[in-house]
matplotlib code that plots the C-alpha trace (Angstrom):
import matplotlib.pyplot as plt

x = [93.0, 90.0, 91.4, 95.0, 93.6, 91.0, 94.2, 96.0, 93.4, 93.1, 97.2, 97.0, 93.7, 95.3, 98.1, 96.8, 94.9, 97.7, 99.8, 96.4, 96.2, 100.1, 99.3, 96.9, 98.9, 101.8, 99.5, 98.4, 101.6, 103.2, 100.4, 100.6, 104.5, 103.6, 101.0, 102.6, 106.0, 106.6, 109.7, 109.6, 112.3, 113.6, 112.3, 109.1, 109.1, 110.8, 107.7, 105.1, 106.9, 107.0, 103.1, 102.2, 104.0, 102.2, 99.2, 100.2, 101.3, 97.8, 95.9, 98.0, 97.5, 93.6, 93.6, 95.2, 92.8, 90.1, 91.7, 92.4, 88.5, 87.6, 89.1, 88.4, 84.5, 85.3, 86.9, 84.3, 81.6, 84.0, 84.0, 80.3, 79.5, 82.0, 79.7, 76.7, 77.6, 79.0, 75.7, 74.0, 76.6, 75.8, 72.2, 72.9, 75.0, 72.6, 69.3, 71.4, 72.5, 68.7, 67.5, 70.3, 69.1, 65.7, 66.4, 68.4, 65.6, 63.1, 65.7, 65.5, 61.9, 61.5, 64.4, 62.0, 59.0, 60.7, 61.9, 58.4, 57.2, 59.6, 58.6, 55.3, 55.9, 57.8, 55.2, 52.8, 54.9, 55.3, 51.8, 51.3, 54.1, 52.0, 49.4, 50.5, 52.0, 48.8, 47.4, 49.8, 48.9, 45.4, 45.6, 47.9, 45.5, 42.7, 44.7, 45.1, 41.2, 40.5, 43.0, 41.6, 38.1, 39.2, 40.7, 37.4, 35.6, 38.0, 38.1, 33.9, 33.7, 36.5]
y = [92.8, 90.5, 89.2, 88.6, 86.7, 84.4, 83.8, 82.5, 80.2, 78.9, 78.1, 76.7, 74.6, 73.2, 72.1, 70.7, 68.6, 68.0, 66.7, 64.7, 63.1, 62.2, 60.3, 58.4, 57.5, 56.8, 54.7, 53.0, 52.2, 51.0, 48.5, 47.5, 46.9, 44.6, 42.6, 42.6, 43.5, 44.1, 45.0, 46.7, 47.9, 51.3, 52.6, 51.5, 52.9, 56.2, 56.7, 56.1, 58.6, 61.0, 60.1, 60.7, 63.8, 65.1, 63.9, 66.2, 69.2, 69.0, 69.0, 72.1, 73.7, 73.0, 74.5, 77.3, 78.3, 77.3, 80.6, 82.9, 82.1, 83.3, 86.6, 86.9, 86.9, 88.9, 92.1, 91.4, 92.1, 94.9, 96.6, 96.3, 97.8, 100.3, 101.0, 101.6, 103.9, 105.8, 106.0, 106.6, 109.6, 111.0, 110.7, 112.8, 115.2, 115.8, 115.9, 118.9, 120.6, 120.3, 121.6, 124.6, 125.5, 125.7, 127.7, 130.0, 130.4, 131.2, 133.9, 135.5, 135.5, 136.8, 139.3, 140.3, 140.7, 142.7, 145.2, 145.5, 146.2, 148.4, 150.4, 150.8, 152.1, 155.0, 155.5, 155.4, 157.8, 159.9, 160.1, 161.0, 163.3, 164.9, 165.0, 166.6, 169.2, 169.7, 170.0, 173.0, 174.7, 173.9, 175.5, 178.2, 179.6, 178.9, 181.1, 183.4, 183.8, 183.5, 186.0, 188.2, 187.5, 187.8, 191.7, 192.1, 191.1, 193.4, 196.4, 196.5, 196.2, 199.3]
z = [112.5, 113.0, 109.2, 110.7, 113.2, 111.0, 109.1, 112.1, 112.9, 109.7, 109.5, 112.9, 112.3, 109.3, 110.8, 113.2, 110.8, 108.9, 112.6, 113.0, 109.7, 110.0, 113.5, 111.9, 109.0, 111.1, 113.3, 110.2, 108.5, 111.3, 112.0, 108.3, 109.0, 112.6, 110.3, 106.7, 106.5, 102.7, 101.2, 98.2, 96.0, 96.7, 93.2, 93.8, 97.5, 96.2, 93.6, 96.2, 98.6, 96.0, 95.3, 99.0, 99.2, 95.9, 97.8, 100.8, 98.6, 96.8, 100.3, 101.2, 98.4, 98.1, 101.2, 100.7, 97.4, 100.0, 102.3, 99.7, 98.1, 101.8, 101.4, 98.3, 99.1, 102.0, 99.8, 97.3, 100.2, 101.6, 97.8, 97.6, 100.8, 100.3, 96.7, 98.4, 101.4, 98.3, 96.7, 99.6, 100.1, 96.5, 97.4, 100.6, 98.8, 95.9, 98.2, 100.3, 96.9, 96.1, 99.1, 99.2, 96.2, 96.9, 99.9, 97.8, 95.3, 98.5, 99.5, 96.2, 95.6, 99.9, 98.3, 95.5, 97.3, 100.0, 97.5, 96.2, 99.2, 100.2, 97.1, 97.6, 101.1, 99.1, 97.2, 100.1, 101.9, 99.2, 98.5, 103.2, 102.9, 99.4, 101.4, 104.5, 102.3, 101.3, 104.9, 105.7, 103.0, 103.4, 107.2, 106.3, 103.7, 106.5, 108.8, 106.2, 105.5, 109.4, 110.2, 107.5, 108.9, 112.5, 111.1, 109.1, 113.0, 114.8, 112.8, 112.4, 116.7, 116.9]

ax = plt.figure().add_subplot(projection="3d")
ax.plot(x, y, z, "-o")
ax.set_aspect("equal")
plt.show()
């Protein structure tokens, strides 16, 4: 929009330079005419109106390159912006990739360590559950003996 605009000006500017420069050239001629009135033939008169307006088409012209150089530079800016917030995107999107990976890659190894440990609590457990096996049978063949003992007691006191 801000372009659109920039290009109005530019039309309008120019011809109003153009509406200028004709005043002045108008003001000029006719106080050429009032001083030196010069007739010329109309060949000659019709080549130096076709040299003026060649004159005016190459000003318009010039001018127009002079716009369309402008926007040129301005799209060639545009582009290269436009190149680097893509880089800077590809930066971003690598550097998350990276880190996403890396995260991935903790969650293993946290994976792998949790399964180890998770296996020596088996084993651990294993090993309490061995042993309280052990226990009971340990107290059973205690109450065994002390029963025996307590019959031996008993039966020597009766």
């Amino acid at each position: 929009m801000e372009e659109q605009i920039g290009g109005s000006e530019d039309r309008w500017k120019g011809s109003l330079e153009n509406i200028t420069e004709m005043a002045s050239n108008l003001d000029a001629l006719q106080k050429l005419l009032l001083k030196k009135a010069v007739f010329v033939e109309e060949d000659t008169f019709a080549r130096a109106s076709l040299v003026s307006e060649q004159a005016r088409t190459i000003k318009v012209l010039d001018q127009r390159v002079q716009t369309l150089e402008r926007e040129l530079d301005a799209a060639i800016t545009a582009a290269a912006h436009a190149r680097s917030e893509k880089r800077q995107a590809e930066a971003s999107q690598k550097a998350a990739q990276s880190r996403a990976l890396e995260v991935t890659k903790e969650l293993e190894n946290t994976t792998k360590v949790f399964k180890l440990h998770m296996e020596e609590l088996r084993g651990m457990q294993e090993q309490i559950s061995k042993r309280d096996n052990e226990i009971k049978l340990l107290e059973s063949i205690i109450q065994t003996l002390g029963g025996k003992e307590r019959l031996g007691k008993s039966g020597a006191n009766g």
